[in-house]
N, C-alpha and C positions, 0 to 999 in steps of 0.2 A: 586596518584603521590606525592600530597605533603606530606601523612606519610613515602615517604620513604626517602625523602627528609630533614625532619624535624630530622631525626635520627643528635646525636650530631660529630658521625665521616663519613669521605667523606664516600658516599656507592660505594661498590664494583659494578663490571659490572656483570650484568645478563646474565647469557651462557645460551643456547637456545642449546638445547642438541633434533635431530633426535627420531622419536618413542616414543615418551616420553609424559607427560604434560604438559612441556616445551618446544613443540617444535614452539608453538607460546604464542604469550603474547597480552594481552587486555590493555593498557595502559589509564588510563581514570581519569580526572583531575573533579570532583566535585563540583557545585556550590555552595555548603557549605563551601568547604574549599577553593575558589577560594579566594583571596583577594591579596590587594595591597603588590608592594615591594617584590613578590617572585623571586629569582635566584634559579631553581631547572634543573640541567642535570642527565641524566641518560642513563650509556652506555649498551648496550647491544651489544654481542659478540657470532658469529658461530663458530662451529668448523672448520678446513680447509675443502676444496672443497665446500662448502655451502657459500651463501649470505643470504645478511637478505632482507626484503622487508615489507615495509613499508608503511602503508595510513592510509585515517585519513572519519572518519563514523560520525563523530559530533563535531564541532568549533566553537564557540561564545565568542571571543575577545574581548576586550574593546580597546575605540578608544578616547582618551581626547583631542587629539585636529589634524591639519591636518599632525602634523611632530612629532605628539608621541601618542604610542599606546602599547599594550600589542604586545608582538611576540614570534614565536614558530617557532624551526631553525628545520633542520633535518643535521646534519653533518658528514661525514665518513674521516675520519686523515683528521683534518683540512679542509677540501673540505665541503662547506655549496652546501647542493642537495639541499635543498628547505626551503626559510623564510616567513614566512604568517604574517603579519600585521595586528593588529587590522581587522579582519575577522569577519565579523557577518553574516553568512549563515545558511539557513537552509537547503537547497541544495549543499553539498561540490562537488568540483571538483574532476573529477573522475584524481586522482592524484596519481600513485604510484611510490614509491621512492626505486629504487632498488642501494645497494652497490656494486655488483659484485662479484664475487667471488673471488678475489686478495684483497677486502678490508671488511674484516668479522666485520669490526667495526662500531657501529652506533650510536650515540650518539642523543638525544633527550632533546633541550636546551630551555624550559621555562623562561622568563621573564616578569613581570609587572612591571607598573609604578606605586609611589608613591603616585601617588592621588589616593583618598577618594573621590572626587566630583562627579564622577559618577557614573551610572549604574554600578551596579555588573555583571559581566561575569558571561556565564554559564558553560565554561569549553570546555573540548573535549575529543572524543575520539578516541584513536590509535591503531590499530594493526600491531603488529611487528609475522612474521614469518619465518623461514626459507626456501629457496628455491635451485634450482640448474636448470641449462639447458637443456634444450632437447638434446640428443646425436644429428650428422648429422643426423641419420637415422628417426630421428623426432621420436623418443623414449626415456624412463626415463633410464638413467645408472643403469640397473638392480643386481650393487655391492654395492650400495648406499639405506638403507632403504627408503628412499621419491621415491615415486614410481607412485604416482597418476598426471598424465597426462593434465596438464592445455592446450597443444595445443603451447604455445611457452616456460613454464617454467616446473620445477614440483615441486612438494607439498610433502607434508606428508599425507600417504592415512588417517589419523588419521582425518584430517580438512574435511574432505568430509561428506556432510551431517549435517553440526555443525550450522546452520543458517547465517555465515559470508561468505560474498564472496571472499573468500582467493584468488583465482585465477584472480579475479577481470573483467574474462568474466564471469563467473557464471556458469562456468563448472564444479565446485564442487558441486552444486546447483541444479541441472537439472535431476537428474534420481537419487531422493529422494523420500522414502517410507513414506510421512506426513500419514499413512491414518489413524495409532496409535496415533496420536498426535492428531490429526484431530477428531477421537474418542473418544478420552477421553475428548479434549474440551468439542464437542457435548453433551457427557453422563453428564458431569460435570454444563449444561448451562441449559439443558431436567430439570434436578435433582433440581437443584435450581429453577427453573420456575414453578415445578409441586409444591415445598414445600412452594415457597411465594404463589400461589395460594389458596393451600387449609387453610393456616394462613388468605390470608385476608378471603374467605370464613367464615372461624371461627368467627372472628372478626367481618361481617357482623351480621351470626347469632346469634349471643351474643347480639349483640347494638342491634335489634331486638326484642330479648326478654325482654329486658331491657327497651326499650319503651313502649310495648305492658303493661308491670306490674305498669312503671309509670302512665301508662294511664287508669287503673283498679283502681290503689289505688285514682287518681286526682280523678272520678268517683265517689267513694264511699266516699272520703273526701264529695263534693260538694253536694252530695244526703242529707248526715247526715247535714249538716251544713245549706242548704236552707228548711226552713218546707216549703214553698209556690211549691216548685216543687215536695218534698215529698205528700203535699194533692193534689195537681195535678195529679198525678201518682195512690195515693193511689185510689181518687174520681171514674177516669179513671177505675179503677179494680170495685169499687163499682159498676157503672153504667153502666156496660158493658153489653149486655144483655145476657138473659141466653142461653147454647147453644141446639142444637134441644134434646139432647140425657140427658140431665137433669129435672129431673121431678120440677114441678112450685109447690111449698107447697100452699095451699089453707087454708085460714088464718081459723080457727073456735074459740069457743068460748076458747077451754080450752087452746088454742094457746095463746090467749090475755091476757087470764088469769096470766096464766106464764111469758110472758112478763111483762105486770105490777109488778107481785113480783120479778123479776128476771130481772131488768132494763140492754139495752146489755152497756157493759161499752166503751167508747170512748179511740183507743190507747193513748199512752202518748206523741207519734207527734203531733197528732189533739189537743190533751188537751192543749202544749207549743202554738200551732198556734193562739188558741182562744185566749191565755193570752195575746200574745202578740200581736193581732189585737186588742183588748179590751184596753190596755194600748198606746198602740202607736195611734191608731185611723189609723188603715195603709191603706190608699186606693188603693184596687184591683184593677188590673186594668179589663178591662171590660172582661167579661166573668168568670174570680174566683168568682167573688163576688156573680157569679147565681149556683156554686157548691152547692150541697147538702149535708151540714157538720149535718148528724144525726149523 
């Protein structure tokens, strides 16, 4: 509303033209562009035999004090059909605003107040459509395209089906085929649900892996860096006894012999470990220190 308002010369009235795109309009005012000190009208105009019909799906006014407020007129030649006041619902009144068929004009008059002190309004929203009367015979004038049957007015069969309740019983509403929209929601919600699952999935097994390696390498840092848990471990292997299906060597002379000239060498863990109990004086605690470091 306020872009068409904001145009620098008066805007023309919007004709609401039968079978068309035009044959209703969305009128709807923006909390972005809501602000103080606007004067915006906007007429709109039926062809003859047609009326316009008028309500309002969403209102949030501002209200500064008890005898000034924002307001939103609804007018057809001079004759005000309905002014709203500083209105803050979120429940609107099921209110519709018909001009009759003798007065195709309908003018749509915005105004705010000059403060700034308070809450920002949220806006509103309008729809403006054409309509015309039930013949006597409680039928749509079948010379006249609007032909869909609201029960005391008629419509444009075009608005049937369109999510808005034009008719304002919700006869236009009621024997609609959602089950494609309905569908493709579903598909659309299935689809997205199955592909965040298997991402966290992923991301699961990943972190996963990723611990299990951190926790290999902590591991083997700690092994190499402590000798005292290394000759623990090592000792452990040395002293294990032997198992039933390994033969037991039986020491002889020329066994010893060998030995002597061929003294077994001590790995180069055990060798740091000695240097460094030697040098430090480190006391074991009970049970290393009855290990058997040959």
């Amino acid at each position: 509303m306020s872009d068409y308002c904001d145009r620098d010369h008066m805007p023309l009235p919007i004709m609401l033209t039968p079978n068309s795109n035009m044959t209703a309009i969305l009128l709807k005012l923006k909390r972005e562009t809501y602000r103080p000190g606007m004067n915006c009208k906007i007429t709109f105009q039926a062809p003859p035999n047609y009326g316009l019909m008028a309500f309002i799906t969403k209102i949030k006014l501002r209200r500064i004090s008890h005898n000034r407020a924002d307001k939103l007129e609804f007018i057809s030649h001079n004759i005000t059909l309905l002014r709203m006041h500083g209105v803050n619902q979120e429940v609107v009144p099921r209110k519709t605003i018909l001009t009759g068929l003798d007065r195709n004009v309908l003018d749509i008059h915005f105004m705010s107040e000059q403060s700034q002190l308070t809450l920002a309004g949220k806006g509103f929203k309008i729809v403006v459509n054409l309509y015309t009367n039930v013949m006597p015979n409680n039928e749509c004038n079948g010379t006249l395209p609007i032909d869909f049957n609201c029960g005391n007015i008629c419509i444009d069969s075009l608005l049937e089906c369109d999510g808005i309740n034009n008719c304002r019983n919700n006869e236009d509403e009621l024997e609609c085929d959602e089950t494609s929209e309905t569908k493709l929601s579903l598909y659309v919600f299935l689809i997205t649900l199955v592909v965040m699952v298997i991402l966290i999935m992923m991301f699961m097994m990943k972190n996963k892996e990723k611990r299990k390696e951190i926790v290999r390498r902590m591991s083997r840092v700690y092994a190499n860096n402590n000798p005292i848990l290394f000759v623990m471990e090592s000792n452990q292997e040395l002293d294990s006894p032997p198992s039933s299906n390994t033969t037991t060597s039986v020491p002889t002379p020329e066994n010893q012999v060998r030995h002597e000239q061929f003294p077994i060498q001590k790995p180069p863990e055990l060798q740091r470990f000695h240097s460094v109990r030697s040098k430090l004086s480190l006391s074991l605690p009970q049970g290393i220190d009855q290990l058997s470091l040959k």
